[in-house]
Chimera marker file (.cmm) of the C-alpha trace (Angstrom):
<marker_set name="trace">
<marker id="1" x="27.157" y="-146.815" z="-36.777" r="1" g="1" b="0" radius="0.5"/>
<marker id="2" x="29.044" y="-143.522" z="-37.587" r="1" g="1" b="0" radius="0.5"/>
<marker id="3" x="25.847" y="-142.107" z="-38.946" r="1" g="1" b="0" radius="0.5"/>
<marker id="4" x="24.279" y="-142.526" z="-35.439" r="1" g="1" b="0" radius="0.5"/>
<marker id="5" x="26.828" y="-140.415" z="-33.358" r="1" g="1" b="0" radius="0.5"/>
<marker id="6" x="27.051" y="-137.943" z="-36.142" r="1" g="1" b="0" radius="0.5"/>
<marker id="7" x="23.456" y="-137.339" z="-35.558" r="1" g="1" b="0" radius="0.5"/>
<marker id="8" x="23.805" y="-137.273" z="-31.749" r="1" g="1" b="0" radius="0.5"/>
<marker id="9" x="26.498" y="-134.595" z="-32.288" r="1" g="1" b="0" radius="0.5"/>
<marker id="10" x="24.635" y="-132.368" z="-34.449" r="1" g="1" b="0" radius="0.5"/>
<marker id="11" x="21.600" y="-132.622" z="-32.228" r="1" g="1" b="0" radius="0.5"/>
<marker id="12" x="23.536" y="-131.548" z="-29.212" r="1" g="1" b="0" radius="0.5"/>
<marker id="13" x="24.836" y="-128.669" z="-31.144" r="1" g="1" b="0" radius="0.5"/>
<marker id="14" x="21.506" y="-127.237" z="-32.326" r="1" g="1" b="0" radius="0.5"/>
<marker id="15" x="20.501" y="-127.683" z="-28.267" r="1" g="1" b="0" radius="0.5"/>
<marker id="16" x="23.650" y="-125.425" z="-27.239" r="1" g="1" b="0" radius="0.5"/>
<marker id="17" x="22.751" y="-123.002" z="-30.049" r="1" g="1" b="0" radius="0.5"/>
<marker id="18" x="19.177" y="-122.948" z="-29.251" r="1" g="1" b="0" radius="0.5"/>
<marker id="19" x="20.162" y="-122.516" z="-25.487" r="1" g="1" b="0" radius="0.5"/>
<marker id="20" x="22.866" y="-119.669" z="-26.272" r="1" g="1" b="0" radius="0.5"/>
<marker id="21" x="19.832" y="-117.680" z="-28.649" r="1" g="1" b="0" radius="0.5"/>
<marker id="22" x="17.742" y="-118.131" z="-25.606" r="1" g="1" b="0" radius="0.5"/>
<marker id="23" x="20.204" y="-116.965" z="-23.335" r="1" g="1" b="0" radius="0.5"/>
<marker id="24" x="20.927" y="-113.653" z="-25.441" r="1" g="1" b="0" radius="0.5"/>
<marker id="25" x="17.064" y="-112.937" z="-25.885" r="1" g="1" b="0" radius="0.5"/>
<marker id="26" x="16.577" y="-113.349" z="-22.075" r="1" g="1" b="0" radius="0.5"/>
<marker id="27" x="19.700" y="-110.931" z="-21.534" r="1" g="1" b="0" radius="0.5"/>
<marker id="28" x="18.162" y="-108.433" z="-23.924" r="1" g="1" b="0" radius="0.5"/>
<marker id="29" x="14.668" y="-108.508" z="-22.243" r="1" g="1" b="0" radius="0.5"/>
<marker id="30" x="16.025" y="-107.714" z="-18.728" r="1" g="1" b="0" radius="0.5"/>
<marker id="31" x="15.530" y="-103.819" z="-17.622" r="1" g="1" b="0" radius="0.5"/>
<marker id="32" x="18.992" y="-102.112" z="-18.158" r="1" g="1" b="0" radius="0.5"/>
<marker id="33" x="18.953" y="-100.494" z="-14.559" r="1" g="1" b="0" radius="0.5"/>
<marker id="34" x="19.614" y="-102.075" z="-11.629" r="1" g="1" b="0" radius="0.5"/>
<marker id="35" x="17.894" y="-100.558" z="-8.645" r="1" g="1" b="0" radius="0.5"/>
<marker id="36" x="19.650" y="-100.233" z="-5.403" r="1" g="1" b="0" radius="0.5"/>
<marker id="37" x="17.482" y="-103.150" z="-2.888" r="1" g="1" b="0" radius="0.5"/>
<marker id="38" x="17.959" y="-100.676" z="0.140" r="1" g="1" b="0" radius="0.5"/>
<marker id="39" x="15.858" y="-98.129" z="-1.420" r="1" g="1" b="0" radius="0.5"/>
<marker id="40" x="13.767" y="-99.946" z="-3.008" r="1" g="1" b="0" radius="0.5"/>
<marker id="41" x="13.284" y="-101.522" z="0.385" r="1" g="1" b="0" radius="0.5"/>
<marker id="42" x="12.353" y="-98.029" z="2.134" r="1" g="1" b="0" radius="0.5"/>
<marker id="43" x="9.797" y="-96.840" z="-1.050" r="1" g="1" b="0" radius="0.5"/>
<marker id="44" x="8.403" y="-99.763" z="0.113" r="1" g="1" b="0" radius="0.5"/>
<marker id="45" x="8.216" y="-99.553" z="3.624" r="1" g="1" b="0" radius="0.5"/>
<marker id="46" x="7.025" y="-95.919" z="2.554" r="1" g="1" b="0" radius="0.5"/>
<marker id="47" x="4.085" y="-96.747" z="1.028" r="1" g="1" b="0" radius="0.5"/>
<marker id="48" x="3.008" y="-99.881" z="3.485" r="1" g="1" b="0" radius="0.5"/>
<marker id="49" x="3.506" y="-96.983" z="6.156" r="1" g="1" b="0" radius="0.5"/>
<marker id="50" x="1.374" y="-94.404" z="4.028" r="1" g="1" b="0" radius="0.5"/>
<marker id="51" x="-1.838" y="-97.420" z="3.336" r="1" g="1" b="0" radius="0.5"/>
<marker id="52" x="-2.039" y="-97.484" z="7.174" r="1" g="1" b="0" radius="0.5"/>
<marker id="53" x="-2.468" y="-93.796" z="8.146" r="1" g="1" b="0" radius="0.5"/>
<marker id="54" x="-4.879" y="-93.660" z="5.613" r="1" g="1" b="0" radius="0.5"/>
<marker id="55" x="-6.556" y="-96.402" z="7.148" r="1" g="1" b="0" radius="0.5"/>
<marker id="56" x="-6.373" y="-95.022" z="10.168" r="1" g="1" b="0" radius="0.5"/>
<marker id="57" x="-7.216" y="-91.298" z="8.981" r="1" g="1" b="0" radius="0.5"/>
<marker id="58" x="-10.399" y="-92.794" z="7.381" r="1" g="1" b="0" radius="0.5"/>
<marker id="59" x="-11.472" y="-94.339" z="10.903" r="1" g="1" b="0" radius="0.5"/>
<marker id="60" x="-10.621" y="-91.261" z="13.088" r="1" g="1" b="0" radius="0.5"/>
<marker id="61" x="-12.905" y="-88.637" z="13.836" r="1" g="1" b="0" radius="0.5"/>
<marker id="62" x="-11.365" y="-86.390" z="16.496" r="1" g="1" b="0" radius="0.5"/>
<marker id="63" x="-10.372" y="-83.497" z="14.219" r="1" g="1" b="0" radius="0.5"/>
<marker id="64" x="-6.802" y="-82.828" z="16.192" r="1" g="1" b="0" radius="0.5"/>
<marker id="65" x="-6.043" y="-86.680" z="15.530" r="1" g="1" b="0" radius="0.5"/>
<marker id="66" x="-6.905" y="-86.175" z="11.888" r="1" g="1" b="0" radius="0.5"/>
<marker id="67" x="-4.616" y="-83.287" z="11.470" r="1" g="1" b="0" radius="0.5"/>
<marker id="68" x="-2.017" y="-85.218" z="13.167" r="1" g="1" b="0" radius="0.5"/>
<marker id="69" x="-2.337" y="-88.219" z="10.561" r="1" g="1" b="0" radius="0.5"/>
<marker id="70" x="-2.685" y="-85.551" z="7.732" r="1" g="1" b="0" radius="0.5"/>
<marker id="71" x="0.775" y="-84.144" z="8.455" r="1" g="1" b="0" radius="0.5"/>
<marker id="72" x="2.330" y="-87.416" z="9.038" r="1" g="1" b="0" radius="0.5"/>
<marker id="73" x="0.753" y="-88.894" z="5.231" r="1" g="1" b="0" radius="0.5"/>
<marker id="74" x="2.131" y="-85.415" z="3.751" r="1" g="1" b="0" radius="0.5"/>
<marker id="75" x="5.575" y="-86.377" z="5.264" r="1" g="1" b="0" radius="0.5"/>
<marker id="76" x="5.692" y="-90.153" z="4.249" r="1" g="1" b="0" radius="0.5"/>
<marker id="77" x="4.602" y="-88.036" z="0.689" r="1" g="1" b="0" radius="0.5"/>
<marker id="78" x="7.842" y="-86.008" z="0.788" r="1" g="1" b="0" radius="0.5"/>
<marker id="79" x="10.304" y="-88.850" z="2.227" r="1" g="1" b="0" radius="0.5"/>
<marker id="80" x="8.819" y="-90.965" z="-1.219" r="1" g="1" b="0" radius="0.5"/>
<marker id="81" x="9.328" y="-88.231" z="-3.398" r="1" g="1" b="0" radius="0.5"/>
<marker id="82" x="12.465" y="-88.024" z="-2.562" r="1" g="1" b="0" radius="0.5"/>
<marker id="83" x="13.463" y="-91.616" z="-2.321" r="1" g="1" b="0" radius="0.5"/>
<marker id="84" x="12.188" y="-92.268" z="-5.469" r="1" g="1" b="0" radius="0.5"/>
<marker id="85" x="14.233" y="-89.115" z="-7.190" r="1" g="1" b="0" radius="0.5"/>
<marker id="86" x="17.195" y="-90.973" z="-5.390" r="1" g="1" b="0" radius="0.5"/>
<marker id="87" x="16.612" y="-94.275" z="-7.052" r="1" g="1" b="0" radius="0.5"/>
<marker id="88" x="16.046" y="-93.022" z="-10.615" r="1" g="1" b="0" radius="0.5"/>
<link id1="1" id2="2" r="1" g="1" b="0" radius="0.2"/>
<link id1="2" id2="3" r="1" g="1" b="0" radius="0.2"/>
<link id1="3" id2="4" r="1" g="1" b="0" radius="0.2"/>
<link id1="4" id2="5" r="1" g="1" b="0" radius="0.2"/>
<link id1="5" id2="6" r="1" g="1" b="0" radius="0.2"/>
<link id1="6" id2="7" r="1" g="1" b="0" radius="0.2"/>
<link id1="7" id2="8" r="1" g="1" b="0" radius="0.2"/>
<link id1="8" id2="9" r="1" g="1" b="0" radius="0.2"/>
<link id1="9" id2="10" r="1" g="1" b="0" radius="0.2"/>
<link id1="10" id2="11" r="1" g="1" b="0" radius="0.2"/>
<link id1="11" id2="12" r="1" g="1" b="0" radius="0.2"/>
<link id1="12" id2="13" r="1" g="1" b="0" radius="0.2"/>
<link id1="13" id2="14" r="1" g="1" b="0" radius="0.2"/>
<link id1="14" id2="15" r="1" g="1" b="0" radius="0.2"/>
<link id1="15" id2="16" r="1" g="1" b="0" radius="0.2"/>
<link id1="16" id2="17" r="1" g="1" b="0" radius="0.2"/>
<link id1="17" id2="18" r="1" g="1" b="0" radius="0.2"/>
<link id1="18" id2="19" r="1" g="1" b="0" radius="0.2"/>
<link id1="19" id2="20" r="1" g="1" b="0" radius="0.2"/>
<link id1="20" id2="21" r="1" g="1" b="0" radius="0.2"/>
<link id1="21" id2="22" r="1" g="1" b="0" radius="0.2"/>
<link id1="22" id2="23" r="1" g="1" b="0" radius="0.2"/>
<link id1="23" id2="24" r="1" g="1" b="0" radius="0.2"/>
<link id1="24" id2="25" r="1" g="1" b="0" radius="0.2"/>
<link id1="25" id2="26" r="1" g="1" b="0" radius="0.2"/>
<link id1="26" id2="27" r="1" g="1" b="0" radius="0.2"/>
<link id1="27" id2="28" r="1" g="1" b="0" radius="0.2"/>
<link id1="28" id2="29" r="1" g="1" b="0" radius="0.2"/>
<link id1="29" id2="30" r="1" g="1" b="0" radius="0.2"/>
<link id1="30" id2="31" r="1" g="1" b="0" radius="0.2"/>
<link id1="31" id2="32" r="1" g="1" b="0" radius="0.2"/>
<link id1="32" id2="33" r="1" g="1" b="0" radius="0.2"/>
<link id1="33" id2="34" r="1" g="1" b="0" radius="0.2"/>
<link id1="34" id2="35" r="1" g="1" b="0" radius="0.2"/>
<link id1="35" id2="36" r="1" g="1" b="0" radius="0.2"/>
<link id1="36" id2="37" r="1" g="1" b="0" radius="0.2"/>
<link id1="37" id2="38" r="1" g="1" b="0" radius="0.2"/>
<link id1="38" id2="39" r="1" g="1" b="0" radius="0.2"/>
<link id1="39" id2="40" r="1" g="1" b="0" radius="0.2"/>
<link id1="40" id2="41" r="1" g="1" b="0" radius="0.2"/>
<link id1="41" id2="42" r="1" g="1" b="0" radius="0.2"/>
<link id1="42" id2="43" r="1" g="1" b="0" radius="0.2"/>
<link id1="43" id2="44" r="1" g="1" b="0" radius="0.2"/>
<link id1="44" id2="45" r="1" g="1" b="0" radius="0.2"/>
<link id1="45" id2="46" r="1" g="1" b="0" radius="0.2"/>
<link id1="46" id2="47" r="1" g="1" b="0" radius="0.2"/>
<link id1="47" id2="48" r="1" g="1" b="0" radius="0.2"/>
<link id1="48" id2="49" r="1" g="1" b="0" radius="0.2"/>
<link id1="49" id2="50" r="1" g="1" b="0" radius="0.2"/>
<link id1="50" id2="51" r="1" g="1" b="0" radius="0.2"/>
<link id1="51" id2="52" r="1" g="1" b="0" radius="0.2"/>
<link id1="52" id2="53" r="1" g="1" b="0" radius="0.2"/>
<link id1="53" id2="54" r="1" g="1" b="0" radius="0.2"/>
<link id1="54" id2="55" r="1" g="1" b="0" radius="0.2"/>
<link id1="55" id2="56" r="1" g="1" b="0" radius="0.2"/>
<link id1="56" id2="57" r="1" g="1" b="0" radius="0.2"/>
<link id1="57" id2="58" r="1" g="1" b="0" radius="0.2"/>
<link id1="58" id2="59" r="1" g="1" b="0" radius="0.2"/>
<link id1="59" id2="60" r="1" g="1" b="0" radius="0.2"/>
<link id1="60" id2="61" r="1" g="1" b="0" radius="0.2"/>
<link id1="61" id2="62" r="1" g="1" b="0" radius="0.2"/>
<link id1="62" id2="63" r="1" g="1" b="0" radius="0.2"/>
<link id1="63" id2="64" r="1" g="1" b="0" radius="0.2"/>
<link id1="64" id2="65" r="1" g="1" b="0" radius="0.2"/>
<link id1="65" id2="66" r="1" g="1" b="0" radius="0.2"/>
<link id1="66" id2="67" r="1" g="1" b="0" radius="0.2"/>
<link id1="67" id2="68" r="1" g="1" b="0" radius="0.2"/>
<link id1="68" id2="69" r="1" g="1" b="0" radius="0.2"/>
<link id1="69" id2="70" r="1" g="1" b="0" radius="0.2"/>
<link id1="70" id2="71" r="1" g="1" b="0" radius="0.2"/>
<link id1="71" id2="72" r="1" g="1" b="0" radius="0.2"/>
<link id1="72" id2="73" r="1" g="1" b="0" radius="0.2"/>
<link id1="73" id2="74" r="1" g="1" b="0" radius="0.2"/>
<link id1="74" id2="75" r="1" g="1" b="0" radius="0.2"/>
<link id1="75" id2="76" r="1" g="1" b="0" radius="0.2"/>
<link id1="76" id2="77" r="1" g="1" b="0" radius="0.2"/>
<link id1="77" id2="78" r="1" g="1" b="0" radius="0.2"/>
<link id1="78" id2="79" r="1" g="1" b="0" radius="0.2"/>
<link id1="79" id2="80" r="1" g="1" b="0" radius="0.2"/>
<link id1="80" id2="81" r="1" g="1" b="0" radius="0.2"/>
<link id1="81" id2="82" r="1" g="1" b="0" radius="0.2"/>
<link id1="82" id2="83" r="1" g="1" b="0" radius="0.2"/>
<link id1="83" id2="84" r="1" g="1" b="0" radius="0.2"/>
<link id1="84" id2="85" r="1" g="1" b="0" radius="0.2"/>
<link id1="85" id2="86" r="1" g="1" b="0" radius="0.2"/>
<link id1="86" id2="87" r="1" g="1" b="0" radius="0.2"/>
<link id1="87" id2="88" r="1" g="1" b="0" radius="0.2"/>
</marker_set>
């Protein structure tokens, strides 16, 4: 009979180990940074915001409205430039 618990014993040690050699491989895979959610949040928005004038720049034809949506997709350009120069 003590031959059966030893075995029990040794087999939940080699499942802790093999759990802690997990856990240390899954620590070492995981990106070093950690990215503030807030901006990440607003690139986002940012882009979402920039598909949709384009969308709507590819549907217009009245030339002032098209220089209208131009100036605001150059602006959403600038705002993610410099969003994403604040999150690196």
């Amino acid at each position: 009979m003590g031959d059966s618990g030893e075995g029990l014993i040794d087999a939940e040690a080699r499942i802790q180990e093999r759990a802690d050699d997990m856990e240390r491989a899954r620590v070492h895979r995981l990106p070093k940074t950690v990215r503030d959610p807030e901006k990440v949040h607003a690139l986002e928005s940012l882009r979402l915001a920039r598909t949709e004038l384009e969308r709507q720049f590819a549907a217009t034809t009245h030339e002032r409205r098209r220089a209208q949506l131009k100036q605001a997709i150059d602006e959403v350009d600038r705002r993610m430039t410099v969003t994403s120069a604040a999150t690196s």
